[in-house]
Backbone bond lengths (Angstrom), bond angles and torsions (degrees), N, CA, C in turn:
res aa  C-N    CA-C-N  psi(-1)  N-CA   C-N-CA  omega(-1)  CA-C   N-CA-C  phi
1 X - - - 1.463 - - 1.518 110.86 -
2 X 1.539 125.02 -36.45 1.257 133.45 -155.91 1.641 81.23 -79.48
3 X 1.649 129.60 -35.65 1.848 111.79 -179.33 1.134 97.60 -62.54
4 X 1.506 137.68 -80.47 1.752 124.15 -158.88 1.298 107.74 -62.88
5 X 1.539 159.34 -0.94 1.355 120.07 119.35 1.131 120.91 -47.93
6 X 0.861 125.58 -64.14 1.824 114.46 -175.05 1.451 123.91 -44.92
7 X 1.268 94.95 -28.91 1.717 101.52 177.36 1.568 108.49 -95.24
8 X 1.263 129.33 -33.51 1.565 121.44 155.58 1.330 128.46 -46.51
9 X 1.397 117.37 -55.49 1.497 118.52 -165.03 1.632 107.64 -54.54
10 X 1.002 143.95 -35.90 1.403 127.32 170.05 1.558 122.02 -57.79
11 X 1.264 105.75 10.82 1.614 117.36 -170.61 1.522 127.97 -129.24
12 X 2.016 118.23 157.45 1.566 114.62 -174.51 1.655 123.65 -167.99
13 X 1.639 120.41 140.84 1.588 127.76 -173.89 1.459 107.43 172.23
14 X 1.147 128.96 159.76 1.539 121.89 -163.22 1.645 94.67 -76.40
15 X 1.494 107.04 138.23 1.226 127.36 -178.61 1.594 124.05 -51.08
16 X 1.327 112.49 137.81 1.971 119.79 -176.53 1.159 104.84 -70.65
17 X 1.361 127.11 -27.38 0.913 120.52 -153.52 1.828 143.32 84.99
18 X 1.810 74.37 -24.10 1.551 87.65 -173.43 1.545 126.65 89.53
19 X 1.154 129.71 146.82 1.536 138.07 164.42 1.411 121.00 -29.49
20 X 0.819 120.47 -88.59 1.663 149.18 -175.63 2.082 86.13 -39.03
21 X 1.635 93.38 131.91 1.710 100.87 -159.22 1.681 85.99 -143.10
22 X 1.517 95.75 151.49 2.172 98.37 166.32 1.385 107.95 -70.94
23 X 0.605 103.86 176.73 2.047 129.92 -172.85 1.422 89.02 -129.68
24 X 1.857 98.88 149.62 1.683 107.21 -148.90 1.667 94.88 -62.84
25 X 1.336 99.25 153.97 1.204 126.70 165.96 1.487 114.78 76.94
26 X 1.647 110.96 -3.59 1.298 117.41 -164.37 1.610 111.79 -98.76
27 X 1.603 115.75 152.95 1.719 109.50 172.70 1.224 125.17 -101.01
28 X 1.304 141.73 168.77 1.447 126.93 134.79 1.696 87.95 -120.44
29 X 1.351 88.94 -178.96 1.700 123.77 -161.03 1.503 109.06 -156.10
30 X 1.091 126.58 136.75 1.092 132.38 179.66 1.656 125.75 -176.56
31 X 1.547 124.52 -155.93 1.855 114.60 -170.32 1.522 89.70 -132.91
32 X 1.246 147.90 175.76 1.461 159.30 176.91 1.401 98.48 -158.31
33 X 1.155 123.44 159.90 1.572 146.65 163.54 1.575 105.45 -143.99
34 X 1.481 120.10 115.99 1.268 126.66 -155.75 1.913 95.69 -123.01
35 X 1.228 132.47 129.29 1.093 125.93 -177.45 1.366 104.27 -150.07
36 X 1.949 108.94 136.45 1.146 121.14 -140.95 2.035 78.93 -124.87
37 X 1.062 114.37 115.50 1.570 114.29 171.23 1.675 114.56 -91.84
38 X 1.514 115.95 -42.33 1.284 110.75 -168.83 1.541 95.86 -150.91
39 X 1.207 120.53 147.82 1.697 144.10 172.42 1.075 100.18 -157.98
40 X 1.604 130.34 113.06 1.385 136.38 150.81 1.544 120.04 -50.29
41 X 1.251 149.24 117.34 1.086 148.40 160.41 1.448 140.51 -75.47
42 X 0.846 124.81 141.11 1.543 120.43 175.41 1.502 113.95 -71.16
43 X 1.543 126.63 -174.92 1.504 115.25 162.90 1.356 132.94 64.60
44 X 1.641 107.15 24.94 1.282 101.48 -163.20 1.569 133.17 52.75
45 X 1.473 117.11 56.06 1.572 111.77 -151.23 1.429 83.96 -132.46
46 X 1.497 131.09 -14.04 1.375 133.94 -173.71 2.258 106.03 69.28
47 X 1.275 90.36 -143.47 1.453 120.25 -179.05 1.430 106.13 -62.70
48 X 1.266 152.52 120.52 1.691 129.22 141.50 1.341 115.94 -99.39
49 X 1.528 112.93 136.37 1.194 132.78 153.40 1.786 132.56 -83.28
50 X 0.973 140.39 160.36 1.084 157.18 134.49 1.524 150.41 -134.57
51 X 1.760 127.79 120.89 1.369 96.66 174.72 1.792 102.59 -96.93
52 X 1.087 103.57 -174.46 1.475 121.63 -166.83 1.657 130.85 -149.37
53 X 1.287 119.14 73.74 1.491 104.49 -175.76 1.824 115.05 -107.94
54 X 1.497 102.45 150.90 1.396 112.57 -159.44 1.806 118.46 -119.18
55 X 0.783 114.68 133.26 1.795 101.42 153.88 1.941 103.96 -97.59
56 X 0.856 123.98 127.00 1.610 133.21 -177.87 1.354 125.70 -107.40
57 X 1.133 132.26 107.29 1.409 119.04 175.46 1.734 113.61 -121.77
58 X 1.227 121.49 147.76 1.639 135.85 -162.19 1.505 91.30 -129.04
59 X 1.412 98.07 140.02 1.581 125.02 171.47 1.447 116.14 -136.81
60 X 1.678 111.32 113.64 1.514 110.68 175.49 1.454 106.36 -66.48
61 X 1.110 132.49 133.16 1.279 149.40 148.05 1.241 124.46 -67.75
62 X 1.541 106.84 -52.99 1.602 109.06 153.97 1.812 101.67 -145.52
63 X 1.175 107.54 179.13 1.571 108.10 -163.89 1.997 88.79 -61.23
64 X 1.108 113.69 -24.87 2.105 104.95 -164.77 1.365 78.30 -105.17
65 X 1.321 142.17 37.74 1.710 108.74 170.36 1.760 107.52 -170.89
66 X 1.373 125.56 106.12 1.144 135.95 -174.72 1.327 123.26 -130.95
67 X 1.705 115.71 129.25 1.859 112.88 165.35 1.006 103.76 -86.07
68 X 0.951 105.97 162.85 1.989 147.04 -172.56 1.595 117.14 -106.37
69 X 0.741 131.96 148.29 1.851 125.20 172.53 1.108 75.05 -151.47
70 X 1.778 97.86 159.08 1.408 145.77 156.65 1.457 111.87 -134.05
71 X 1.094 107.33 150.09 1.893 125.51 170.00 1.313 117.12 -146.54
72 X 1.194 166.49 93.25 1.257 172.62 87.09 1.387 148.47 -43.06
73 X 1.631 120.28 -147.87 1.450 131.37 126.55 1.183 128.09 -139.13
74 X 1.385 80.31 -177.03 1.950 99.95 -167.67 1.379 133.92 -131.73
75 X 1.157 159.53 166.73 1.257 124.16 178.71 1.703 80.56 -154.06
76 X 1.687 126.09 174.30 0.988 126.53 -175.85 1.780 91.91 -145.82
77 X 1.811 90.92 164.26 1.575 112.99 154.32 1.385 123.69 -178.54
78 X 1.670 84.24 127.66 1.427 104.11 178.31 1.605 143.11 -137.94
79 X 1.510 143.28 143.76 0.890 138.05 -128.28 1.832 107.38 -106.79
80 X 1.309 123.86 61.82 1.814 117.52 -169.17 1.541 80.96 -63.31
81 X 1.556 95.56 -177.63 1.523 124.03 -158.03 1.109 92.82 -115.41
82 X 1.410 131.87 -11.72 1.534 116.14 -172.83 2.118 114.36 -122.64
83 X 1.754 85.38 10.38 1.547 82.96 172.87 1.500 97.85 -148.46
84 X 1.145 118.82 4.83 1.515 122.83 176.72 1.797 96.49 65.97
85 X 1.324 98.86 -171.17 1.525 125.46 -162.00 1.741 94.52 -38.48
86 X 1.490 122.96 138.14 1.092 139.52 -173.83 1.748 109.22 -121.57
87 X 1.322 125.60 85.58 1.897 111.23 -171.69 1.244 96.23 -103.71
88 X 1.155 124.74 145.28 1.907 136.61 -163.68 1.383 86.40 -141.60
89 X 1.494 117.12 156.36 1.192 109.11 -144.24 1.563 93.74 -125.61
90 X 1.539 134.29 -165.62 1.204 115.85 170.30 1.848 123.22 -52.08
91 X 1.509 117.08 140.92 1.237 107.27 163.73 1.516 110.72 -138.04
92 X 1.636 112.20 -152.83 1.786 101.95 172.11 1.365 111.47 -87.15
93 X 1.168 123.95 144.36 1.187 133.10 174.41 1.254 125.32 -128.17
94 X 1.210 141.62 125.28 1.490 143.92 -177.58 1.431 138.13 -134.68
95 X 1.137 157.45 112.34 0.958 133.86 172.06 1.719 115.96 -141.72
96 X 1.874 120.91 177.08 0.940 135.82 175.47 1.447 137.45 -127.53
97 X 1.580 124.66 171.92 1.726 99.39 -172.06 1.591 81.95 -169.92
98 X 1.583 83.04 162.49 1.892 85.96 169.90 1.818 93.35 -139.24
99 X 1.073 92.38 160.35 1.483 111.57 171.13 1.803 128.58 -153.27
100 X 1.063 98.47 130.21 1.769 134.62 -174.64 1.333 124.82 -63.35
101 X 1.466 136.87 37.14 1.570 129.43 178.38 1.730 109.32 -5.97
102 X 1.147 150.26 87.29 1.145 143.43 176.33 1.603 105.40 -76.66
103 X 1.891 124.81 -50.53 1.194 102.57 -164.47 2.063 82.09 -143.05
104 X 0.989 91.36 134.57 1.656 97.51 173.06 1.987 101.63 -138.94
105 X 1.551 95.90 128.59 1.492 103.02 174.94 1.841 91.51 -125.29
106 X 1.366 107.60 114.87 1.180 118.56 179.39 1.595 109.30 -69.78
107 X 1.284 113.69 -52.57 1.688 108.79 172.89 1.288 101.18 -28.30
108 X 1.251 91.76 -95.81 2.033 115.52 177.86 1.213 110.97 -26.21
109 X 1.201 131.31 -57.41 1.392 129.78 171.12 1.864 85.22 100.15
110 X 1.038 131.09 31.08 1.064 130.05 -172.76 2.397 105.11 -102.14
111 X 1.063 88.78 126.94 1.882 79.74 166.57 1.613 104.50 -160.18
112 X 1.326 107.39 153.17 1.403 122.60 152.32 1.707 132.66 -118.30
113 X 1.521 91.84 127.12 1.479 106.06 -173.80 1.768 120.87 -88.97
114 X 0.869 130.96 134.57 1.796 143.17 175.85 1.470 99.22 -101.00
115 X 1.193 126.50 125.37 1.777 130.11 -171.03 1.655 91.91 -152.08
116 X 1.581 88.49 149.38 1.364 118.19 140.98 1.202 157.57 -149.62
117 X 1.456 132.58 133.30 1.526 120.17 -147.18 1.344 127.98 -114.02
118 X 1.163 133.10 177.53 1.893 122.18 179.36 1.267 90.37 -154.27
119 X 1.186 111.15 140.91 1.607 107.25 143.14 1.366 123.72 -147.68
120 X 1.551 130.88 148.31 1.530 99.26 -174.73 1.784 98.40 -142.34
121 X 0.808 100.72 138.91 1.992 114.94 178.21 1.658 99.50 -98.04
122 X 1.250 94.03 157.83 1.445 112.74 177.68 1.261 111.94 -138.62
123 X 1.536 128.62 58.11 1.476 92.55 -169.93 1.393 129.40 -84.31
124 X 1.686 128.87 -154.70 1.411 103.75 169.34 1.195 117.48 -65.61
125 X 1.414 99.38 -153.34 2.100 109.92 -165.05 1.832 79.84 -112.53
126 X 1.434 111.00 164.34 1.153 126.84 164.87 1.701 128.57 -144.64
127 X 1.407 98.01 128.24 1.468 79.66 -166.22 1.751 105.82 -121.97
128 X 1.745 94.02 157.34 1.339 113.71 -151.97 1.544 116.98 -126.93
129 X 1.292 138.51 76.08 0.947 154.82 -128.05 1.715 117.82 24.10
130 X 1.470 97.61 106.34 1.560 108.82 -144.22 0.919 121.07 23.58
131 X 1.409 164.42 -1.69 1.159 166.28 164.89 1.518 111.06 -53.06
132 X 1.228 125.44 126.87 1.416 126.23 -175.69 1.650 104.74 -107.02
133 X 1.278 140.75 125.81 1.164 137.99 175.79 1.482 111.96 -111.39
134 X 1.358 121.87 152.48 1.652 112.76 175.14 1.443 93.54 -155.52
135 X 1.388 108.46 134.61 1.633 127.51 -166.09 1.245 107.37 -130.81
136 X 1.419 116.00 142.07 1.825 122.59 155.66 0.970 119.03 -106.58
137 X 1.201 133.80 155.84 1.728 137.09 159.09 1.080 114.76 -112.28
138 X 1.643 129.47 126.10 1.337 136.81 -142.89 1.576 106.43 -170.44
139 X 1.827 105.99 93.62 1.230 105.22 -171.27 1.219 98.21 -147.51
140 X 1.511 105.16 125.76 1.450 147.01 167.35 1.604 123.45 -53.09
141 X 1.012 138.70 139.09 1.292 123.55 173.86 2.059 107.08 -172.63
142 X 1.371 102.04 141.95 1.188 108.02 165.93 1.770 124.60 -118.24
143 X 0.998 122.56 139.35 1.022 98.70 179.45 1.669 122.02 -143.42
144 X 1.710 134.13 -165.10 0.933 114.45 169.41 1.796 97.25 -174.05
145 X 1.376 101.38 142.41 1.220 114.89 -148.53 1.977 107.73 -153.51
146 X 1.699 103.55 141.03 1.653 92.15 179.09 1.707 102.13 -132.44
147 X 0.659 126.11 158.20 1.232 152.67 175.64 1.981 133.88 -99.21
148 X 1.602 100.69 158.95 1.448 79.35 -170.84 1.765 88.68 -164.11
149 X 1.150 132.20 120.17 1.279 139.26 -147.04 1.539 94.62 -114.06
150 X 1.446 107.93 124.34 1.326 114.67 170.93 1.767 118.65 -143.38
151 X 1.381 113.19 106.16 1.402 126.49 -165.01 1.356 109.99 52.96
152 X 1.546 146.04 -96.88 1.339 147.82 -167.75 1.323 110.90 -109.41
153 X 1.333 104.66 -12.20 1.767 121.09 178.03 1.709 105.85 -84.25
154 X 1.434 112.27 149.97 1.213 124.07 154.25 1.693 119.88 -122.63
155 X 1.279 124.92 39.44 1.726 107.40 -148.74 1.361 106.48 -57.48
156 X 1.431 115.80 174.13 1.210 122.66 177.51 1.918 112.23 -147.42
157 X 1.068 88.93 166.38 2.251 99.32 -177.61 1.792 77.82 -150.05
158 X 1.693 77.35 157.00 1.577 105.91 156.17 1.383 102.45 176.38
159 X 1.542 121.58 -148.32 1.323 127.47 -167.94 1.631 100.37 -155.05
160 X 1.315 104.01 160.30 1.382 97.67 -166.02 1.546 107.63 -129.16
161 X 1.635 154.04 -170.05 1.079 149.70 91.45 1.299 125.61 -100.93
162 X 1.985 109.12 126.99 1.711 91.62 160.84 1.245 115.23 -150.32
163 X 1.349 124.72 -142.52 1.150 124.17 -162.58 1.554 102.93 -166.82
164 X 1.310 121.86 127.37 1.413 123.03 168.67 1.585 118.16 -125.55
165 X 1.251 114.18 135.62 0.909 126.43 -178.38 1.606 132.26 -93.01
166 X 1.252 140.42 97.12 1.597 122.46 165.84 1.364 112.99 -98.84
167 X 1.826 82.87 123.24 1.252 104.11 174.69 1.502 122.69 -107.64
168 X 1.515 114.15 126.05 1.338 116.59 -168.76 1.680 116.99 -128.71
169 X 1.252 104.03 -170.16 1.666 106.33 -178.35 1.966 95.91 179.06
170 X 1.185 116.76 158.95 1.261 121.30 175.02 2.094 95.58 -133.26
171 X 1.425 101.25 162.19 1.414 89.86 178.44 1.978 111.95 -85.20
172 X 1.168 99.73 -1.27 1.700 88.53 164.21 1.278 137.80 -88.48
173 X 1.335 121.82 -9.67 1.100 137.45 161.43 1.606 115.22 -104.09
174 X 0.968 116.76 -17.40 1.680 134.99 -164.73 1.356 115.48 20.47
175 X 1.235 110.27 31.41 1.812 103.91 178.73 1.603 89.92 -127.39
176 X 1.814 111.77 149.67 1.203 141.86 -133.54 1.502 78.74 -102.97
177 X 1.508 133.16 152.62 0.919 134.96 147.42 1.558 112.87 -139.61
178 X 1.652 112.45 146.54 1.401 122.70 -169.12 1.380 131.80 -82.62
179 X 1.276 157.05 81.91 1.526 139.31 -126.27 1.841 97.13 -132.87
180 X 1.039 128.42 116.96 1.246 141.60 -160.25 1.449 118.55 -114.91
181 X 1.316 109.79 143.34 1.774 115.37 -164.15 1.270 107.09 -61.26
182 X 1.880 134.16 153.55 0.889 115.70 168.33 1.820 123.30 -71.17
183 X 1.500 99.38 -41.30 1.677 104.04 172.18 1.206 130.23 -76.77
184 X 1.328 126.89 151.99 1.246 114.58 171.29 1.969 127.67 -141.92
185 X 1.036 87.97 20.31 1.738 95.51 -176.67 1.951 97.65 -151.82
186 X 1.781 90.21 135.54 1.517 97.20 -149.47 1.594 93.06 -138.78
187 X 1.436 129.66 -171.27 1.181 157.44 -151.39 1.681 104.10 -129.65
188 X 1.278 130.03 151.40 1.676 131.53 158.58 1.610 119.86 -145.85
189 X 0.791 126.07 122.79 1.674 130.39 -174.91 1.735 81.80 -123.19
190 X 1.635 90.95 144.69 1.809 101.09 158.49 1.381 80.20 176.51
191 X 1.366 101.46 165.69 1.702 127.57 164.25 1.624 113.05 -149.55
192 X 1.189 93.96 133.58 2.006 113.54 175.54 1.718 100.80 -73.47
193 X 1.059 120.83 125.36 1.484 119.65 159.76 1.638 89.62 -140.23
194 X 2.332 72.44 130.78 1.345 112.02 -179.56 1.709 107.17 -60.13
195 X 1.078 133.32 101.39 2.002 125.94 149.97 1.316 113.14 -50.50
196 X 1.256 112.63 -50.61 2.360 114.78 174.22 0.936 88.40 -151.62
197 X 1.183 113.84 -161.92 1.330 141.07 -134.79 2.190 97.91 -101.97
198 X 1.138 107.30 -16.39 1.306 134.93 -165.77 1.489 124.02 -118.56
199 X 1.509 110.16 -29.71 1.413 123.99 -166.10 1.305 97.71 -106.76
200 X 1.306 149.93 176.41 1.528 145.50 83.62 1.543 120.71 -137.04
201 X 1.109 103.84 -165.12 1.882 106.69 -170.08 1.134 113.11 -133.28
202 X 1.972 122.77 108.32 1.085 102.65 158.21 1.879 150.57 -117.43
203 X 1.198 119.76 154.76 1.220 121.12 -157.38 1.233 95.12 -98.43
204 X 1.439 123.02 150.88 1.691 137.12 169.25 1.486 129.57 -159.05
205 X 1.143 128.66 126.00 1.305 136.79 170.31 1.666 127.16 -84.29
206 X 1.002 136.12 129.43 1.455 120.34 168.42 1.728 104.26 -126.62
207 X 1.730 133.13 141.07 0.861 116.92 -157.11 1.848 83.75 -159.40
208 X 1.447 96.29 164.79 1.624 117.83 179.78 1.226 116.83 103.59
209 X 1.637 122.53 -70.67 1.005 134.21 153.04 1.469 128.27 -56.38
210 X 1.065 107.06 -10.87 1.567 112.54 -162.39 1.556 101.02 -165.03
211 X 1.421 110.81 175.52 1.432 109.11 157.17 1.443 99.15 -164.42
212 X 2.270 105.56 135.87 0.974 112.59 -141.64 1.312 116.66 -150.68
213 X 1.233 151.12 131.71 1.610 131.93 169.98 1.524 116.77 -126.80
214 X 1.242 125.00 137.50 1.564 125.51 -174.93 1.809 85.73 -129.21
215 X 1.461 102.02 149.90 1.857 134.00 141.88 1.126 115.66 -130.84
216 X 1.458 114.37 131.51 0.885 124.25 147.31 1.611 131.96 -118.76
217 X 1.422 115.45 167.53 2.232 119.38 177.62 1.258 87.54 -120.54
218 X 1.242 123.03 125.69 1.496 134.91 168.68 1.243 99.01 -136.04
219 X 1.571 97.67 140.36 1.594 121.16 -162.51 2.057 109.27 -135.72
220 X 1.305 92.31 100.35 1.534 99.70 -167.70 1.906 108.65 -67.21
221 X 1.027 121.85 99.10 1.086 142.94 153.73 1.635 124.76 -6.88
C-alpha cells in the first residue's frame, strides 16, 4: 500500500471510487479527502487547485450497478490574469456518479468497472479591490478502470476522460462566465486495502491531464 501512495501523490480528477461496489439493495458509508494540485486552464485562468472533503454513501441498485453520493466541502484556487491569484475559502460541495460492473471473475478476483462522476464546490465569493468575485468548480468525468485482487490488496489502473469547469462572475458585470480545462483524458492508479472484513481504505491517483490524490475509509453497511 505504502508503493501506490507514493506513486499517487504526484497525481488528480474526481475520484472512481474504486472497484469494490454494494450488492443489490446494500450500502457502504464512509469519509474521502479529495485533493486537486494542478489543472491547467483555458482563458487566462492559469493553474487550478482544489481541496475537497466528503461524507459518501453508495447504493447497489443491482449487484453490476450502483450510485454514489457526496456531501461536504470544498474550497478552490485559481490564477485569472487580471487579478492574479484568486483563494476562495471553504464552501458546499457535492457530488455524484454511477458505475457499471462490466466483467467480475470471482476466482481471479479479477473485474472491470465503467463509472461516472460530478462534482461541484461552491465556495464563498471573494473580493479583490472592491471587486466581489464568486466561482464554482464543476467537473465532469467518465471513466473506466480494472482491477486485480491480491490477499488484502485490490490495486487497480484504468483511463479516464473529463472536463472541468470554472465557473465565475464578479458583481460588475454580474453575468456568469464558463472557462474550461485545457486537458482532458488522463491516467488512474489506486488500490482498496481490506482493514476487516467490513472496513477498508482506498488510495488513488489520477495524472496527465491533471494531477491529483483522493483517500478514502469505507465501511460496508
Amino acid at each position: 500500500m505504502i508503493v501506490f501512495i507514493i506513486g499517487a501523490s504526484p497525481c488528480l480528477a474526481a475520484p472512481l471510487y474504486g472497484p469494490d461496489m454494494p450488492k443489490r439493495n446494500a450500502w457502504y458509508m464512509g469519509a474521502e479527502t479529495n485533493l486537486v494540485f494542478d489543472r491547467d486552464m483555458e482563458k487566462n485562468l492559469g493553474k487550478a487547485e482544489s481541496n475537497q472533503y466528503f461524507f459518501n454513501l453508495s447504493y447497489g441498485i443491482y449487484d453490476w450497478f450502483s450510485f454514489d453520493g457526496k456531501l461536504g466541502v470544498g474550497d478552490m484556487e485559481y490564477n485569472p490574469s487580471e487579478t492574479g491569484k484568486l483563494d476562495l475559502g471553504l464552501g458546499f460541495s457535492g457530488a455524484y456518479g454511477l458505475r457499471f460492473r462490466v466483467y467480475n471473475d470471482a476466482v481471479k478476483r479479477q473485474r472491470a468497472i465503467l463509472g461516472f462522476q460530478h462534482i461541484s464546490a461552491h465556495p464563498p465569493q471573494k473580493e479583490v479591490n472592491g471587486t466581489k468575485y464568486a466561482s464554482i468548480w464543476d467537473e465532469w468525468q467518465i471513466s473506466f478502470l480494472v482491477s486485480k485482487g491480491v490477499d488484502k490488496l485490490e490495486p487497480y489502473a484504468g483511463v479516464k476522460a473529463s472536463q472541468l469547469f470554472i465557473i465565475k462572475k464578479d458583481n460588475v458585470e454580474n453575468k456568469w462566465h464558463w472557462h474550461g480545462a485545457k486537458d482532458h483524458f488522463g491516467l488512474i492508479a489506486g488500490t482498496n486495502f481490506d482493514i476487516t472484513k467490513d472496513v477498508y481504505l482506498n488510495v488513488e491517483g489520477r495524472f496527465i491531464d491533471e494531477t491529483a490524490f483522493s483517500a478514502a475509509l469505507t465501511y460496508k453497511l
